[in-house]
C-alpha positions as CSV (number, residue, x, y, z in Angstrom):
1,X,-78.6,-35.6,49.6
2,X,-77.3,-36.6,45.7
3,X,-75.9,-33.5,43.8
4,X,-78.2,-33.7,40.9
5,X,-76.3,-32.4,37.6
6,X,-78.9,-31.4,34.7
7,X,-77.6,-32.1,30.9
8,X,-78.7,-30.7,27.7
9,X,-78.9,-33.8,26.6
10,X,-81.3,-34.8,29.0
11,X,-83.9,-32.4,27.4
12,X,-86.3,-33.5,24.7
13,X,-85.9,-32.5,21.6
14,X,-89.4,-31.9,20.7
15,X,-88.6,-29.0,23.4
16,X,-86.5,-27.0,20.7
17,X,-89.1,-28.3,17.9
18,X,-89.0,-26.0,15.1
19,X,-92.5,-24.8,15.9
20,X,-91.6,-23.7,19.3
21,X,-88.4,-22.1,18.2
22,X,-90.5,-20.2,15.6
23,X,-93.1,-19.0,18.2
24,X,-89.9,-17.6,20.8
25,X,-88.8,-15.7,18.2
26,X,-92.5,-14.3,16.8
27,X,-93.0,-13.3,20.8
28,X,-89.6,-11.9,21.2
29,X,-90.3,-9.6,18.0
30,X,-93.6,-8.6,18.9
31,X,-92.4,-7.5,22.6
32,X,-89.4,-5.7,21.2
33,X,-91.9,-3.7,18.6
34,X,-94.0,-3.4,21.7
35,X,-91.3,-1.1,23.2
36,X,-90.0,1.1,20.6
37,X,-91.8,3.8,22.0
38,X,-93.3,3.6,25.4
39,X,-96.0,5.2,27.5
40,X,-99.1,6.3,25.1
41,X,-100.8,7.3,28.2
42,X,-102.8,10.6,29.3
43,X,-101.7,11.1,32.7
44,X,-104.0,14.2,32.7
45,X,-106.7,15.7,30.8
46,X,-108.3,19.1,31.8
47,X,-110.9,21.1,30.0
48,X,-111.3,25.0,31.1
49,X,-113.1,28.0,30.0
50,X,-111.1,31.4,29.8
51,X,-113.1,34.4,30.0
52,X,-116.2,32.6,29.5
53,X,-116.2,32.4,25.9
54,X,-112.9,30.8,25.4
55,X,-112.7,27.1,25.6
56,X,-109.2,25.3,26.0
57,X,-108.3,21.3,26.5
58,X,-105.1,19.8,27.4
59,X,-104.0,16.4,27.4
60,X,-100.9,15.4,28.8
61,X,-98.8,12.3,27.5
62,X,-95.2,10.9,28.8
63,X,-93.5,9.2,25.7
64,X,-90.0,7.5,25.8
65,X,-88.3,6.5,23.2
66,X,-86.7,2.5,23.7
67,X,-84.1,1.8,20.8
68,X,-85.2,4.3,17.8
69,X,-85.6,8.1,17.6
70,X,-89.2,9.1,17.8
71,X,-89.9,12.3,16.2
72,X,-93.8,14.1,16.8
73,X,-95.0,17.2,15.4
74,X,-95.4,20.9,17.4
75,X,-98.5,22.1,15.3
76,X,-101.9,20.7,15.3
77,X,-104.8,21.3,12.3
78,X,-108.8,21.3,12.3
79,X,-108.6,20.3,8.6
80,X,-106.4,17.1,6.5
81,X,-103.5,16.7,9.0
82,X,-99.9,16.5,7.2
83,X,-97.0,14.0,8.2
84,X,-96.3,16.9,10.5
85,X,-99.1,18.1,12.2
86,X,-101.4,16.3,14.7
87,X,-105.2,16.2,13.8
88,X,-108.1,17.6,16.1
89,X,-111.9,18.8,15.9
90,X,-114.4,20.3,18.1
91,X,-117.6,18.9,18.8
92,X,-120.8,18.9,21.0
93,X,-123.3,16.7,22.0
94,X,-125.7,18.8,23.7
95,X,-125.9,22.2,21.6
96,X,-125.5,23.4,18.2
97,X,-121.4,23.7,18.0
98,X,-120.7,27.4,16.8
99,X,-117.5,27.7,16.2
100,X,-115.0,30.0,14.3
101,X,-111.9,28.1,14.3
102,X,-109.1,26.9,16.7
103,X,-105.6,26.4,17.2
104,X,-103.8,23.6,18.1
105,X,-100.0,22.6,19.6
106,X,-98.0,20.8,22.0
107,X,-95.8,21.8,24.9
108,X,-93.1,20.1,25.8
109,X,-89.2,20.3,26.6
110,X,-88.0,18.2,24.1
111,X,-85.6,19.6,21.5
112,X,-86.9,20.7,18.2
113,X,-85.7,19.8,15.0
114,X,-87.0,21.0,11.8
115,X,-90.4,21.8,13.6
116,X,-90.9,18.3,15.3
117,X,-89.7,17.5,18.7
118,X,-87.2,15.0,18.8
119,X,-86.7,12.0,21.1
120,X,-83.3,10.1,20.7
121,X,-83.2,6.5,21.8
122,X,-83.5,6.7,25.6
123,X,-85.0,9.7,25.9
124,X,-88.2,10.4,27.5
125,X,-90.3,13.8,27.8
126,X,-93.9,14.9,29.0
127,X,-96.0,16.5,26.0
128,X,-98.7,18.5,26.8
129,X,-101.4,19.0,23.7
130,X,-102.9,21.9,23.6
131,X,-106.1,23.0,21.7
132,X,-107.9,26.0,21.9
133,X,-111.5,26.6,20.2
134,X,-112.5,29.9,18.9
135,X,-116.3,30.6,19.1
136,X,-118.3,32.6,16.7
137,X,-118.5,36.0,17.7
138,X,-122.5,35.6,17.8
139,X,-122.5,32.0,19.2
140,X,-125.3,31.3,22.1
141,X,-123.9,29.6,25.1
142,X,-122.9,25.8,23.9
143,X,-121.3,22.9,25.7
144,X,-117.9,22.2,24.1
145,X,-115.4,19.2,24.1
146,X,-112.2,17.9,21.6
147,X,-110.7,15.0,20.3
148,X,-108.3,14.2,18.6
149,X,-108.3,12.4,15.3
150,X,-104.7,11.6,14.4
151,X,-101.1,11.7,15.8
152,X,-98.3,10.8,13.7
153,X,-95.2,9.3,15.6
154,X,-92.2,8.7,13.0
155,X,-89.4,6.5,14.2
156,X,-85.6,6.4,13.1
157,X,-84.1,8.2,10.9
158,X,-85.9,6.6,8.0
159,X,-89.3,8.0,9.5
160,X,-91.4,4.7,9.9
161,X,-94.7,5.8,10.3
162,X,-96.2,4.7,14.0
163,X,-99.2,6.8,14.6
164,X,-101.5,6.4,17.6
165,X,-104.1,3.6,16.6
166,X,-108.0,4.4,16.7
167,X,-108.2,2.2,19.9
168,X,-105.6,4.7,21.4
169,X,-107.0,7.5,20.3
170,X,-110.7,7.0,21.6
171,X,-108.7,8.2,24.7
172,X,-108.5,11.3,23.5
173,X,-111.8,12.8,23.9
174,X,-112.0,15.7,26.5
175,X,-115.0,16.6,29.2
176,X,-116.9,19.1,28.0
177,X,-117.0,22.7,28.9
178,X,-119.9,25.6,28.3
179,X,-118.7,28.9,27.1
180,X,-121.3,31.9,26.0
């Protein structure tokens, strides 16, 4: 059998065209954006009621952080969300939604630093959202479910804003639960 030796110079040129090149290098930046932070997904929602007038919603999300610091915020708002707070509402589909208030934050055994948790490059950690709704006192029963409306995600040290996109946050929409 002949030993076949392969030579650069045996290539085409038109396969290092400068259009090609350019396209390597536009894919290569998008996948390495791609992976700054990893894992946007829910790998549990639940939706309970607590002594029958209480409903609470947790989502669960793994997030890892590829070659900059992420940094996420602990407390959540029903009203304008800042850079460090998380946005949320209550809603129903079925019933006249009576509620009071609510409070919303997220769990997790990340490190905390200046009241965001902190991921350093490499670094992965489950974060558990948690939102509670607070019924009117005089409420009639009513079918209950979240969502949540924002989530800012900052990376690096010079905070570049990556927040969950509207597509990704569609996914955040809990079942619904009846409380009296």
């Amino acid at each position: 059998m002949p030993d076949i030796q392969y030579n650069i110079r045996m290539i085409p040129r038109t396969y290092f065209s400068p259009l090609r090149l350019a396209c390597i290098l536009v894919v290569s930046w998008w996948l390495t954006m791609a992976n700054v932070a990893g894992a946007y997904n829910i790998t549990d929602q639940q939706a309970y009621r607590v002594a029958d007038s209480l409903p609470v919603f947790t989502f669960t999300v793994p997030i890892s952080a590829s070659s900059r610091s992420i940094a996420l915020p602990v407390w959540g708002t029903l009203g304008e969300p800042t850079q460090r707070q998380f946005g949320y509402r209550f809603f129903s589909e079925t019933s006249q939604l009576a509620m009071a208030g609510g409070i919303g934050f997220i769990l997790s055994d990340a490190p905390v630093v200046d009241n965001e948790y902190l991921l350093t490059p490499g670094q992965s950690a489950t974060f558990t959202i948690v939102l509670i709704g607070i019924p009117t006192t005089d409420a009639a029963a009513q079918q209950i479910s979240a969502r949540l409306t924002s989530i800012p995600l900052y990376l690096g040290s010079d905070r570049v804003p990556a927040p969950y996109t509207a597509a990704e946050l569609r996914n955040f929409v809990s079942d619904k639960v009846t409380v009296r």
